[in-house]
N, C-alpha and C positions, 0 to 999 in steps of 0.2 A: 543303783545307777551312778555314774560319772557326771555330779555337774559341774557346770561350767561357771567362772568366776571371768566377771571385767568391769573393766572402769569407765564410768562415764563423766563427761566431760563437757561444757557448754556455756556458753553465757547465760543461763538461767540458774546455774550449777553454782553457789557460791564456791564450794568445795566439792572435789573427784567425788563421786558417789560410787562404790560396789555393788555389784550386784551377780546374783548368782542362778543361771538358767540353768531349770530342770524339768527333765524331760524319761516322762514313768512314772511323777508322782499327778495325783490329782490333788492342786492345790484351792481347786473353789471350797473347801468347808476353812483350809487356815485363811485364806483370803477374808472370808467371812467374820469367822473368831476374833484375828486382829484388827480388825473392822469394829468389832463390837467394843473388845478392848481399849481402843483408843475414844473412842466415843463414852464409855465408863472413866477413864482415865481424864478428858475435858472435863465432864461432868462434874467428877468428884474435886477436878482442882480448882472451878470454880465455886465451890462450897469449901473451900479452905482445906480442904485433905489431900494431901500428894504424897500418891503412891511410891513414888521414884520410880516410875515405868520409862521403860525406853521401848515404845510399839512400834515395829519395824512394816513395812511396806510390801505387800503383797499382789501379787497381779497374776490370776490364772488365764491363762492365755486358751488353752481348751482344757479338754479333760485328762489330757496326760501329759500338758507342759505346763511351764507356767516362769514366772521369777518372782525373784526373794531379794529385797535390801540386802546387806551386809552392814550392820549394825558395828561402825572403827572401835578397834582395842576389847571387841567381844571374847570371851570362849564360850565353848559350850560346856554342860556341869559332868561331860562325861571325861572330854580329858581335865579338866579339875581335878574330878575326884582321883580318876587313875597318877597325876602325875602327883596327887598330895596323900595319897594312901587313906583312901574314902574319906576323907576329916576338911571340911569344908571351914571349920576354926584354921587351922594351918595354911589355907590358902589367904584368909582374908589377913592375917598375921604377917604371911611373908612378902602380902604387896602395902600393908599399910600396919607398917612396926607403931607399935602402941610408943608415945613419951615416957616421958623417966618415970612419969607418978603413975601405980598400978591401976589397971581401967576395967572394966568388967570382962570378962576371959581373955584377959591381955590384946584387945583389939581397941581399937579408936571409938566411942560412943557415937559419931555422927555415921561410921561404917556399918558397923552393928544395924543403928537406927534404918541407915538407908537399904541394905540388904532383908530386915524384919518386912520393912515399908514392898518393898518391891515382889516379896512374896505373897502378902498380904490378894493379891489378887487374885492367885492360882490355886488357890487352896477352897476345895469343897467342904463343907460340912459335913461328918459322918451321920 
């Protein structure tokens, strides 16, 4: 499907917010997910652990529309990977060049950290 991308705007709005209407997908179970997500995400930051999540805003509108935030200065990890030659070190490298002194696989330690931190969530147990 073709969605649709705009900006809103309003006195309640500190900053344009993005947002992207779609229409084909049934969005009530992501609606849900990041729902939970974010409420896991409270949860854990008031007990001192932060994920480095950024849960984005969901709103199914019926069962085959719906809209989606647009999360400023996102990609998705697919063109990442395509435009970094599947190597996900290369991309975090060439937006945040390591200092003169050698760092753990030549990236920044608090990048690293925040990147480990933010996947930390998505990942099942085998």
């Amino acid at each position: 499907m073709a969605p649709i991308k705009i900006n809103v705007t309003g006195e309640q709005l500190p900053t344009p917010m993005g947002v992207m209407v779609k229409m084909g997908d049934d969005l009530r179970q992501d609606q849900l997910i990041v729902q939970l997500i974010s409420l896991m995400d409270k949860l854990l930051k008031k007990e001192g652990l932060d994920l480095k999540l950024t849960p984005y805003k969901v709103l199914a509108t019926s069962k085959s529309e719906g809209l989606l935030e647009i999360v400023p200065n996102s990609k998705n990890i697919a063109d990442v990977l395509s435009n970094f030659g599947n190597d996900l070190k290369k991309f975090l490298r060439h937006h945040n060049p390591p200092p003169e002194s050698p760092q753990t696989y030549d990236i920044q330690p608090v990048v690293l950290d925040n990147f480990v931190r933010s996947c930390g969530m998505y990942f099942q147990p085998v």
